[in-house]
N, C-alpha and C positions, 0 to 999 in steps of 0.2 A: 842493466845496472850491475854493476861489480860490489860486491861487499864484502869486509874484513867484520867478521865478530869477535869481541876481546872478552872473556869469562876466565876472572881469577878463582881460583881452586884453592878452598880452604876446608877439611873435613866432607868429601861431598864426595866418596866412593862408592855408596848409595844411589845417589841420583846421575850422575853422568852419564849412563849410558842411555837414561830415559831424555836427557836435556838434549845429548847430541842427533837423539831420532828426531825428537820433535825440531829440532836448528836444520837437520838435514829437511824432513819433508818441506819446514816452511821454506826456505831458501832456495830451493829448487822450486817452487812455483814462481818466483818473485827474480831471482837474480840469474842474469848468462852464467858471472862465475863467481866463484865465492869459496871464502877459509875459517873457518874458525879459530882460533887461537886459543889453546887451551893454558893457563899461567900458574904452577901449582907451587902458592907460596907457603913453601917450607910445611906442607901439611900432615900432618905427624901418622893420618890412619896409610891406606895403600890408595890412596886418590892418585900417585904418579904413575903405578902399574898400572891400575883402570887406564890412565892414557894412556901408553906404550898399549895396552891391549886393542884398543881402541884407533891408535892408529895404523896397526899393522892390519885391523881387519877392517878398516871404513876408509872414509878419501876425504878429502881438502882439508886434514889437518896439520897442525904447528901446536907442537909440546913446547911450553918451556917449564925448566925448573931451575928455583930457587935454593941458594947451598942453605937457605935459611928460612925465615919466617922475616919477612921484611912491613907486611903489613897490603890492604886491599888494593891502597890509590897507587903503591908502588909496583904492585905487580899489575894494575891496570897501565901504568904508565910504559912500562916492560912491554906488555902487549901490543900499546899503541905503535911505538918504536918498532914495532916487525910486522906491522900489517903491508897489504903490496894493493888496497884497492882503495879507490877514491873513497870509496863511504864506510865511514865505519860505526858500528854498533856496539855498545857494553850492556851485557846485562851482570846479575847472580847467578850464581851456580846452582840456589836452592828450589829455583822452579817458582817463585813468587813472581817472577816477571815473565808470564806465559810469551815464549815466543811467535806463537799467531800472529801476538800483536806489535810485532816489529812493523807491521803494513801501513798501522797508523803512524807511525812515527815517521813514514820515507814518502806516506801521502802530505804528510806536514811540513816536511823541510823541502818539499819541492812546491812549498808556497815561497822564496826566498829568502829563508833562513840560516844559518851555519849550522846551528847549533840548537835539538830540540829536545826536551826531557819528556816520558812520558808519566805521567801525573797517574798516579791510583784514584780508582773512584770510591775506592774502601779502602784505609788500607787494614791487613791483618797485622798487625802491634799491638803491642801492652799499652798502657798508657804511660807508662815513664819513660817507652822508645819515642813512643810517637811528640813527645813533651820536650824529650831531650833533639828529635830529627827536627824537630821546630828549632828549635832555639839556633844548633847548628844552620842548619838555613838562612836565618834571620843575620847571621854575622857572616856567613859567604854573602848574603845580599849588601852588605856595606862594603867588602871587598869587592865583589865585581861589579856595584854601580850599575844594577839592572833589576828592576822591580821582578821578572822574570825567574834571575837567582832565588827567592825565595821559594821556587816550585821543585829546585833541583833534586833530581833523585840518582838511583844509579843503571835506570833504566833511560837511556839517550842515543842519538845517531848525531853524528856530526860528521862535516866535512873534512877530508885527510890533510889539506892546505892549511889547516888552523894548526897541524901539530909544527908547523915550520916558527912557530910564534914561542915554543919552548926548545927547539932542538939542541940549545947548551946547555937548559936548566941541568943541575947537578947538585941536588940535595936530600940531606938523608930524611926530609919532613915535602911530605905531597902529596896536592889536593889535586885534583886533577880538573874539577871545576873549575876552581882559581888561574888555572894554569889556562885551560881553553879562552876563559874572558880576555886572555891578553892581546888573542889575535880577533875578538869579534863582541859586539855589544848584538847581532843580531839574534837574539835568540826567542824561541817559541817554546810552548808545552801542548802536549794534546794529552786525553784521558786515555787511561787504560786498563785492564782489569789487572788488579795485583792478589794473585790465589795463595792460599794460606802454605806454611812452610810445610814442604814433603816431611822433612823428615829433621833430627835435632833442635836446637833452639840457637838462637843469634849469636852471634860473637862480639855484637856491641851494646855492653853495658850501659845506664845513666853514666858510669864514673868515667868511661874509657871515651865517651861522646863530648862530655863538659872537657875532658883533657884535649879530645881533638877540636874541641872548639878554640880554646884556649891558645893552645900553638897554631893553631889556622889564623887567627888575629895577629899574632905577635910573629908569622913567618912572613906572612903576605898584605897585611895595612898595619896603619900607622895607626889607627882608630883608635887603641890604649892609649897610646901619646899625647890624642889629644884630648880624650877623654882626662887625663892626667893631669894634662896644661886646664882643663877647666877646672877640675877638682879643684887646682892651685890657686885659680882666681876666684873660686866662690870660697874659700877658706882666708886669702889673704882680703878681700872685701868684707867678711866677716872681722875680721879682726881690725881692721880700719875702721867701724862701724863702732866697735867695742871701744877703740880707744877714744875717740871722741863723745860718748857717753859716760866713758872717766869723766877726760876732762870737762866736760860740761858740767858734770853734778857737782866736781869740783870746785868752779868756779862760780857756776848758781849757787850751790845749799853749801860750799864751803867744806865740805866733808867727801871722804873717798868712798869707794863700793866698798861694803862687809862679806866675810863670809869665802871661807877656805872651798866650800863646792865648788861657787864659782869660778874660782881660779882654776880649782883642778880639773870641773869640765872645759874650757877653753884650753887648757896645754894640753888635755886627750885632745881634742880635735884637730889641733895643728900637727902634732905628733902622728896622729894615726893616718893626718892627708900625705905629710911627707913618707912615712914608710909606703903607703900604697903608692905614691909615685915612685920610689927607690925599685919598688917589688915590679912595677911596670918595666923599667930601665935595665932591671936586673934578666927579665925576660928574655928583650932586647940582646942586649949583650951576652946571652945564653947561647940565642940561635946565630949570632955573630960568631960566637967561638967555638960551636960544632960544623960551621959552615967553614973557619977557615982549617978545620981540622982535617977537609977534603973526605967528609965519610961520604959514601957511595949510596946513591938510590937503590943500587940491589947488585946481588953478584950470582950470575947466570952462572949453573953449574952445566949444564947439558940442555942442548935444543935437538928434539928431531922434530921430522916430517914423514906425512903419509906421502909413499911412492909416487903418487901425480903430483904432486908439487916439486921445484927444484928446494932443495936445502939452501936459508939463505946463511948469508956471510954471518961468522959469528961476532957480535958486537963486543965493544969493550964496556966493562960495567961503568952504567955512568948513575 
């Protein structure tokens, strides 16, 4: 078996040379031939020298960098884009996703899978990560239409054939889960051990998870829309309800409804359905207008390679 591994590099100067021993011994029992892909986006400690160092003195690696800080799914996507073997694997940089257990993940996808996640049997999180990685889940699983989606993590192996299902995608917001459903509904999870963080703390807030949930709905389904289009019919069915309750008493007891509250909670309510549909629309039309703006998924400053591999072609940022 041939395997491509894609590890984006954010703050992990620390641990990379421990991640790459432990990717080399596992890999080498397990695969004929194999890369690592190291993606170091825009990471501000010396995380890109650790590579450079790292690949003048080890083998089957691929540096890329980042002129910037683009973001995890962007430089996993970066990564995907220069792998050269049928199978490929993503973990983290911080050692929470021991690579041992890459074994289960390539015993599971060769039950007939694409596309497998490995699932923590613990996981090491706060409780507002773990609160918020739910919730995110819960809304890729309405976008990729696979009860499955709800187990996604960033620990997965998938087949290289699925990335043919995105190879024009060109946009500056990506999920990279969302993007693999489009080529396969086939997917699995197996358990895994997920070990506590070596070293620093997450880079994903509650506030920075509810945002990327937010723009993951409104890049990749319609689900606000139509959540919206209902809001509109339980608000305009309300009000059709009201107005016949007028006129009824009207006409029964001869007298109209009293009392100014009432009024004024029935036009909060139409009011505040129509703004939250505006606010839906406005979403919308947000990532319409950064999309035809043509901003770029990321902009490769420098690729190298360790000397056994050929250098490949340098791509254009897409």
């Amino acid at each position: 078996m041939n395997i491509s591994v894609v590890v984006p590099i954010y703050k992990s100067q620390n641990t990379l040379e421990l991640l790459y021993s432990r990717l080399e011994t596992t890999l080498n029992q397990i695969a004929e031939c194999w890369e690592v892909v190291f993606v170091n986006d825009g990471s501000p400690d010396s995380s890109w020298e650790k590579i450079e160092w790292l690949i003048k003195s080890k083998s089957n690696i691929v540096g890329v960098k980042f002129s910037r800080n683009f973001g995890q799914h962007n430089a996993l996507l970066a990564g995907i884009r220069r792998t050269r073997f049928s199978t490929i694997i993503t973990l983290d940089d911080d050692l929470q996703n021991p690579p041992e257990e890459i074994s289960k993940l390539l015993i599971k996808i060769s039950e007939g899978y694409d596309l497998v996640y490995g699932i923590p049997e613990k996981k090491q999180h706060s409780f507002f990560r773990n609160l918020s990685s739910s919730i995110t889940r819960i809304t890729l699983s309405s976008i990729m239409g696979a009860s499955a989606a709800r187990n996604v993590t960033s620990f997965r192996v998938f087949k290289k054939t699925l990335t043919s299902a995105f190879d024009d995608y060109n946009g500056d917001f990506v999920s990279v889960d969302a993007l693999l459903s489009w080529g396969t509904n086939k997917i699995g999870q197996t358990s895994v051990l997920h070990e506590e963080r070596k070293e620093g703390t997450s880079n994903y807030s509650f506030k920075k998870l509810m945002r990327h949930c937010l723009t993951m709905m409104t890049s990749y389904s319609s689900l606000p829309l139509r959540v919206a289009s209902f809001v509109g019919f339980v608000c305009t069915t309300f009000g059709v309800g009201i107005l016949f309750y007028v006129l009824g008493r009207y006409f029964i007891e001869g007298d109209s409804v009293p009392g100014f509250p009432f009024l004024a909670s029935v036009i909060s309510i139409f009011s505040g359905a129509q703004l939250f549909s505006l606010g839906i629309i406005g979403e919308y039309l947000g990532r319409v207008h950064f999309r035809s703006m043509g901003k770029p998924s990321y902009v490769i400053e420098n690729v190298i390679t360790s000397k056994n591999l050929s250098k490949p072609i340098l791509e254009k940022a897409s």
